[in-house]
Every structure is written in structure tokens, then in C-alpha cells.
Residue, then its C-alpha position, 0 to 999 in steps of 0.5 A: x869826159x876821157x881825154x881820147x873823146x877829147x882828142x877825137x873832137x868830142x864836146x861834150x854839150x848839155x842838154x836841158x830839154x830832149x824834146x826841144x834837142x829832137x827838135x832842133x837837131x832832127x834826132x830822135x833819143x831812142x831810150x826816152x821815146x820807145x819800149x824794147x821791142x816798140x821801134x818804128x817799123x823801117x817800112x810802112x804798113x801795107x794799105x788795102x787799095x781794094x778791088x776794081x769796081x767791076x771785079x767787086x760787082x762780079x764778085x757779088x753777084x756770084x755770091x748772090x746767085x750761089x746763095x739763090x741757088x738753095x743750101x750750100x751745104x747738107x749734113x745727113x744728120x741735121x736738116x737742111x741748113x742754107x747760108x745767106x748774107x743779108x743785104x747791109x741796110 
């Protein structure tokens, strides 16, 4: 070890297993346990909380009367076409 580490207080320690170090030390050695480029995001992935049960039953029920309602669309070039969603079984 260079002597002005020495003369700043470094030791200089072994380490026999890194996993066991991490451990123990509440550590992580970056270069043994992430590819460049694949580091931990410093913030959490945002989580879906969904819609109010209200709002998603209104949401539906549009969605059901629009598609009651006949075709959606019409293309002078092809027949008429209507989109429909089929209830999940």
C-alpha cells in the first residue's frame, strides 16, 4: 500500500468472500454484482393503483352503450364494419 494511504489511516484488509463482506458491512461491490448500464434505479417503479370502482363502472358502461349503439366507424369503401368487445368468460 502507498504510504500516504498509510499515513491517512487506510488498512489495508482482505477480503476472503465478497458476498460474506456485502453482508457484513451492509455494502454492495458494484463491479461483482452489476453490468454497466444495469444499476439499480435510485427510485422505485411506479405501481398501477387503478381506477375508483365507480369511475371503471362508468367507464364500462359508456363503453357498452357506444358499442350497442351500432358501427363505430364507416369506410365508403368497404362494408360496414362495427367493433365489439366480448365480455371476459
Amino acid at each position: 500500500m502507498p504510504s500516504t494511504y498509510q499515513r491517512r489511516g487506510f488498512v489495508r484488509e482482505e477480503i476472503f468472500s465478497m458476498g460474506k463482506y456485502e453482508k457484513e458491512s451492509g455494502v454492495v461491490h458494484e463491479a461483482s454484482n452489476f453490468l454497466p448500464g444495469n444499476e439499480p434505479a435510485p427510485l422505485r417503479e411506479p405501481s398501477s393503483q387503478g381506477a375508483p370502482a365507480e369511475l371503471r363502472d362508468r367507464l364500462i358502461d359508456d363503453l357498452r352503450a357506444a358499442s350497442q349503439s351500432g358501427p363505430w366507424t364507416t369506410n365508403e369503401n368497404q362494408p360496414l364494419q362495427s367493433f365489439n368487445i366480448d365480455a371476459p368468460l
